[in-house]
C-alpha positions as CSV (number, residue, x, y, z in Angstrom):
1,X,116.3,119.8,121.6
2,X,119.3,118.5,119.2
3,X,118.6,118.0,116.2
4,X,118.5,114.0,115.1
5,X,120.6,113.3,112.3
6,X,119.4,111.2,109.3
7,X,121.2,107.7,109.0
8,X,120.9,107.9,105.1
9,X,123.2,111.2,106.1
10,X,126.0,109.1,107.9
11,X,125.6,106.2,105.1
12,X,125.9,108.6,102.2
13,X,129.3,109.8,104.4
14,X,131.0,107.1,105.0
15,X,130.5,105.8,101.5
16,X,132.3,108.7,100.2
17,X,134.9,108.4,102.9
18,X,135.6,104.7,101.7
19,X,135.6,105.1,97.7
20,X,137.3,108.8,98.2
21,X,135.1,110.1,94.8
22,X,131.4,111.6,95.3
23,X,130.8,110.4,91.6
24,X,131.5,106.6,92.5
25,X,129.4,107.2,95.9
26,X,126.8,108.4,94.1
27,X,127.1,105.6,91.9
28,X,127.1,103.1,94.9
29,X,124.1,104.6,96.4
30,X,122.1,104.9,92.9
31,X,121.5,108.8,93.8
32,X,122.4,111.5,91.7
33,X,125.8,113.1,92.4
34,X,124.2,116.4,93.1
35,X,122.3,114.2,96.0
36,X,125.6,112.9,97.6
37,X,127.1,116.9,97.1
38,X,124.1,118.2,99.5
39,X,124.0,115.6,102.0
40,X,127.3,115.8,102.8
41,X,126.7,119.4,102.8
42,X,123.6,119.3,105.4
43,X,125.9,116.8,107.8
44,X,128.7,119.3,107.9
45,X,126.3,122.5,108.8
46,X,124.7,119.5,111.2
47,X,127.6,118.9,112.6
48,X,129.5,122.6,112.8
49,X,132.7,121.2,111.0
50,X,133.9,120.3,107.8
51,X,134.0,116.5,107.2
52,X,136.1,116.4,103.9
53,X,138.2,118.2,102.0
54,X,137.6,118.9,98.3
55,X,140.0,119.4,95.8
56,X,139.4,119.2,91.7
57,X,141.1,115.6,91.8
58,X,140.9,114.5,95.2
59,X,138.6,113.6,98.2
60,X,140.8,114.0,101.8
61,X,138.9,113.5,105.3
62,X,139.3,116.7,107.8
63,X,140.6,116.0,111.0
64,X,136.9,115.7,112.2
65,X,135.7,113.7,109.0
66,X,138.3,110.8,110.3
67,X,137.1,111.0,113.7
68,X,133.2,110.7,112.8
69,X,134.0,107.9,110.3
70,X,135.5,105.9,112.8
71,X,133.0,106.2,115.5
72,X,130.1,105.5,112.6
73,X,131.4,102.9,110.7
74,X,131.4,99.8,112.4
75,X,127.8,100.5,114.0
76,X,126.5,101.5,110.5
77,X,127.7,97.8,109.5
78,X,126.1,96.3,112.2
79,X,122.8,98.4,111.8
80,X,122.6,97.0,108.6
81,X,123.4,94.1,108.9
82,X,120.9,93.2,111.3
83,X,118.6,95.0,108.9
84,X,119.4,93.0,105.9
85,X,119.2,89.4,108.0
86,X,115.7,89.9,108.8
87,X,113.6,87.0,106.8
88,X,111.6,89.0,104.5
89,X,115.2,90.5,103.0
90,X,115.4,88.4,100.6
91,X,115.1,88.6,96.8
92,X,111.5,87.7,97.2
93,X,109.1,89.4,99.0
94,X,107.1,87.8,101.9
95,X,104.8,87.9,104.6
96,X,101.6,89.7,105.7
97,X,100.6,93.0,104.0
98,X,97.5,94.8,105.6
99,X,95.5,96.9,103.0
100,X,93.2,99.4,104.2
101,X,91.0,100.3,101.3
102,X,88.0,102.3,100.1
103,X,85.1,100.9,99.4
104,X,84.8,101.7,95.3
105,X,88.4,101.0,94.7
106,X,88.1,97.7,96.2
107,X,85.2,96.5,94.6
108,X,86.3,97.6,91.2
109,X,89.8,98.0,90.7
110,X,91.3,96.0,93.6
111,X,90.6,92.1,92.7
112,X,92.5,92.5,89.8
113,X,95.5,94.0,91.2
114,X,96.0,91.7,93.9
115,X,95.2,88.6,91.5
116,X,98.2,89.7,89.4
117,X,100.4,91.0,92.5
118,X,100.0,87.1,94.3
119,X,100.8,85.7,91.0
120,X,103.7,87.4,90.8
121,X,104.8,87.7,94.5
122,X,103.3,83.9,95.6
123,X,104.5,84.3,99.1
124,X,103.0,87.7,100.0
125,X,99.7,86.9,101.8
126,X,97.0,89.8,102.3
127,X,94.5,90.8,104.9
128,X,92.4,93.5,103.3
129,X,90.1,95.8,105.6
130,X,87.2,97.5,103.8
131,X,86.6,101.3,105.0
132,X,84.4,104.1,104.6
133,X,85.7,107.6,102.5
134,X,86.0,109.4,105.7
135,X,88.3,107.5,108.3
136,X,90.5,108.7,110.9
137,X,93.8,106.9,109.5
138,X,95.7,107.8,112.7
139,X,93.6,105.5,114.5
140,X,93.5,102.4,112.3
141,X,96.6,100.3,112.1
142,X,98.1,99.4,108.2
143,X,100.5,98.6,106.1
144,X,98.7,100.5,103.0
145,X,95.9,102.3,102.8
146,X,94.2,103.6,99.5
147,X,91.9,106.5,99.6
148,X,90.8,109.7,97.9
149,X,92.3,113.2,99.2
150,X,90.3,115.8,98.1
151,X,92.9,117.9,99.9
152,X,95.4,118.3,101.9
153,X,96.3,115.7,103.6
154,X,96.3,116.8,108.3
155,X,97.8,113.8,109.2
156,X,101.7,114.7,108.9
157,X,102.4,111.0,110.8
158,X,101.7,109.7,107.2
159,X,103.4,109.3,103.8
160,X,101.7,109.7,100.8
161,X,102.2,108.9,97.2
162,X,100.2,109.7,94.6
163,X,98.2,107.6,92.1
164,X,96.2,109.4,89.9
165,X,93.0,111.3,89.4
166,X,89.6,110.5,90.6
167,X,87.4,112.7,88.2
168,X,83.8,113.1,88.5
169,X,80.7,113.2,85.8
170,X,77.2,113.1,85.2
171,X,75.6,109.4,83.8
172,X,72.1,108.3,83.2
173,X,71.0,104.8,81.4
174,X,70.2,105.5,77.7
175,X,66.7,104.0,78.7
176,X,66.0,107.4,81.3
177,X,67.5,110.0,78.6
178,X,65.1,108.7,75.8
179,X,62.3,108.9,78.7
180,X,63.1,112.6,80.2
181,X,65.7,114.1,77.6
182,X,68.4,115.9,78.7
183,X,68.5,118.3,81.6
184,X,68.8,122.2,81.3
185,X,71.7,122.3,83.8
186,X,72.5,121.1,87.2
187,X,68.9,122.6,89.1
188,X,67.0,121.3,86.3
189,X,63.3,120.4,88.6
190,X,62.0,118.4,85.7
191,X,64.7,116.0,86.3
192,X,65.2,113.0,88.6
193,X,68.5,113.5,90.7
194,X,71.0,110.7,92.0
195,X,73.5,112.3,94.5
196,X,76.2,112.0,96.9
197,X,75.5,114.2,99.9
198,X,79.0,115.8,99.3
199,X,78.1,116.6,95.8
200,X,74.8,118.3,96.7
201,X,76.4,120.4,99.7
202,X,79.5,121.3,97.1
203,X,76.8,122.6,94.2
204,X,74.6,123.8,97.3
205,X,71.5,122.0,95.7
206,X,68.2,121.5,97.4
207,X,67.9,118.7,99.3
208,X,64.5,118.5,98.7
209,X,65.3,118.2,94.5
210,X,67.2,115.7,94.8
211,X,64.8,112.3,95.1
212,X,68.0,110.2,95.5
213,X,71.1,110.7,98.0
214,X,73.0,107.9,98.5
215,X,76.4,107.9,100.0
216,X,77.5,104.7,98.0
217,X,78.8,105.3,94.5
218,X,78.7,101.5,93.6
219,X,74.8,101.3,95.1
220,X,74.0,105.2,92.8
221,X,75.3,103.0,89.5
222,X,72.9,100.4,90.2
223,X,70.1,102.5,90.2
224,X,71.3,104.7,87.5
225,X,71.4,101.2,85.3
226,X,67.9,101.0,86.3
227,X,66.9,103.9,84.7
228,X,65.9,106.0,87.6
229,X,67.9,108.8,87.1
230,X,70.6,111.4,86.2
231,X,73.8,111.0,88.8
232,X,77.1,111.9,89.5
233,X,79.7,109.4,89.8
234,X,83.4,108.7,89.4
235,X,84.9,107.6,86.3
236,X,86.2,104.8,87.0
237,X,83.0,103.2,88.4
238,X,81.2,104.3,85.2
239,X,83.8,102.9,83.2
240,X,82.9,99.4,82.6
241,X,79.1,100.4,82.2
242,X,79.9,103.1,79.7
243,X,81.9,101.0,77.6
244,X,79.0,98.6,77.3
245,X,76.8,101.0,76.3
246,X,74.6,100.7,79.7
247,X,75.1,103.9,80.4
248,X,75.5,107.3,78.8
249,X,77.3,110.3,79.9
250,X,75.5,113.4,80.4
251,X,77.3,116.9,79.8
252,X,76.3,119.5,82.6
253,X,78.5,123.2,81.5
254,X,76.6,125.0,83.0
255,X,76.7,125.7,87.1
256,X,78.8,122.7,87.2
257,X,82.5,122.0,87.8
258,X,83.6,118.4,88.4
259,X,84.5,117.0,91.6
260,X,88.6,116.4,91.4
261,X,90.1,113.9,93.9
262,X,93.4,112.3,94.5
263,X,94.0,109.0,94.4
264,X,96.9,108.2,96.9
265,X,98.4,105.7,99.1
266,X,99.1,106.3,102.2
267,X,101.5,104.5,104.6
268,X,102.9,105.6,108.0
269,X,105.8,107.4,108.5
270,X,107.6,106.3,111.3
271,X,110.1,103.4,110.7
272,X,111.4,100.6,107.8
273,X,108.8,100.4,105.3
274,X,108.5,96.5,104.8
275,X,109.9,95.3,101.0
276,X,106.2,94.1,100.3
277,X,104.8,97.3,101.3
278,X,107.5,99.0,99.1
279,X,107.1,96.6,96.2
280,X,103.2,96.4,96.3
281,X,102.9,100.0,95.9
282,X,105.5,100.2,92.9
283,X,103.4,97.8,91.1
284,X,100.2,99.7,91.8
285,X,101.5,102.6,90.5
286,X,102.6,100.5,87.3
287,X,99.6,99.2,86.8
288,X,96.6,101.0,87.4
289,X,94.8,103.3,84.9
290,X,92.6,105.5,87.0
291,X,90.6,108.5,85.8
């Protein structure tokens, strides 16, 4: 099977042919000129001949370097130009963008970031799906999709850029802590346990200890602000609660290392990644403060 050659291979190529300096290429292309050096390097071993000569002052097609930028040129033009006539090219960015999201993130962090996206980007609309933490992404059709990895990721058809950490910790509603005091450590019996099933197979607790296992985080809070319990959740859906002074957090050393997650975005691989998907997850990587 040949090996397919990259179009951002040809592009970076031809460019150089045209402006005869990789430093003005490189400028053209807003790479570094280190970036334009290699590509044209990998088309060349691609290819099996040498496109351009290199001198200290000048930049001379080969014999096969004038041949391939003649039979590239004109359909690299007309590839992009088709490309760049499509409505949503614009200076604005338009049209539908399908969010899959998590069910925390969503809840918490989400309304806020698409208030402030649609303010800024009026012409963008949205059709956000709700989703479990464990979903087959190959199967479900997106634009975007936010999630935690708390690994690697198996599907290679997807992209993935990363947003920040998703750290874990143990709360409990001043109310409860005055009540019980503080526990001994994480298999402390003479306390009343709020956990995610993941967290008790992790720190291989008892089932039968734990009085509470709920596979929500946002329902766990809830209950914690009642005063029912110690529980793990993430940080950022203690946050707003902890800064209020609702709930308090708990220090557990001992038998205990905090569940660490990824936040990511993840988008598919194959094909043009639309300008709102692009721009959308710029801005949430501007704007978001996770922890």
């Amino acid at each position: 099977m040949e090996t397919p050659i990259s179009l951002d291979l040809l592009l970076t190529f031809v460019t150089v042919a045209e402006l005869k300096s990789f430093s003005r290429a490189a400028e053209q292309l807003r790479v570094a000129k280190g970036t334009v050096s290699r590509s044209i390097s990998a088309l060349e071993r691609l290819l099996g001949a040498e496109l351009i000569q290199r001198s200290t002052h000048h930049v001379d097609l080969s014999t096969a370097g004038v041949a391939l930028y003649e039979r590239v040129r004109e359909p690299l033009r007309t590839l992009r130009g088709a490309v760049l006539s499509l409505p949503e090219c614009d200076a604005t960015p338009s049209g539908l963008l399908k969010i899959l999201v998590v069910q925390d993130f969503a809840a918490i962090m989400l309304p806020a970031v698409l208030s402030a996206f649609a303010q800024r980007f009026p012409r963008v609309r949205f059709d956000v799906r709700i989703t479990g933490p464990f979903v087959d992404w190959s199967r479900e059709t997106f634009d975007i999709a936010i999630a935690v990895a708390m690994g690697p990721l198996k599907d290679s058809n997807l992209k993935l850029r990363k947003l920040g950490l998703s750290l874990a910790g143990f709360y409990a509603a001043p109310a409860y802590l005055i009540r019980r005091g503080r526990p001994k450590s994480l298999y402390d019996e003479e306390h009343t346990w709020v956990m995610h099933p993941e967290a008790i197979r992790r720190y291989k607790m008892k089932p039968e200890d734990v009085q509470f296992q709920i596979d929500d985080f946002l329902v766990a809070r809830e209950l914690l602000l009642t005063g029912a319990g110690i529980g793990m959740l993430p940080g950022f859906v203690a946050r707003a609660a902890l800064r209020q002074g609702l709930l308090e957090r708990v220090p557990i050393k001992k038998d205990f290392r905090p569940l660490q997650g990824q936040w990511v975005l993840l988008y598919p691989s194959s094909g043009l990644v639309s300008k709102r998907g692009s721009v959308f997850r710029d801005f949430l990587c501007d704007v978001l403060n996770l922890d």
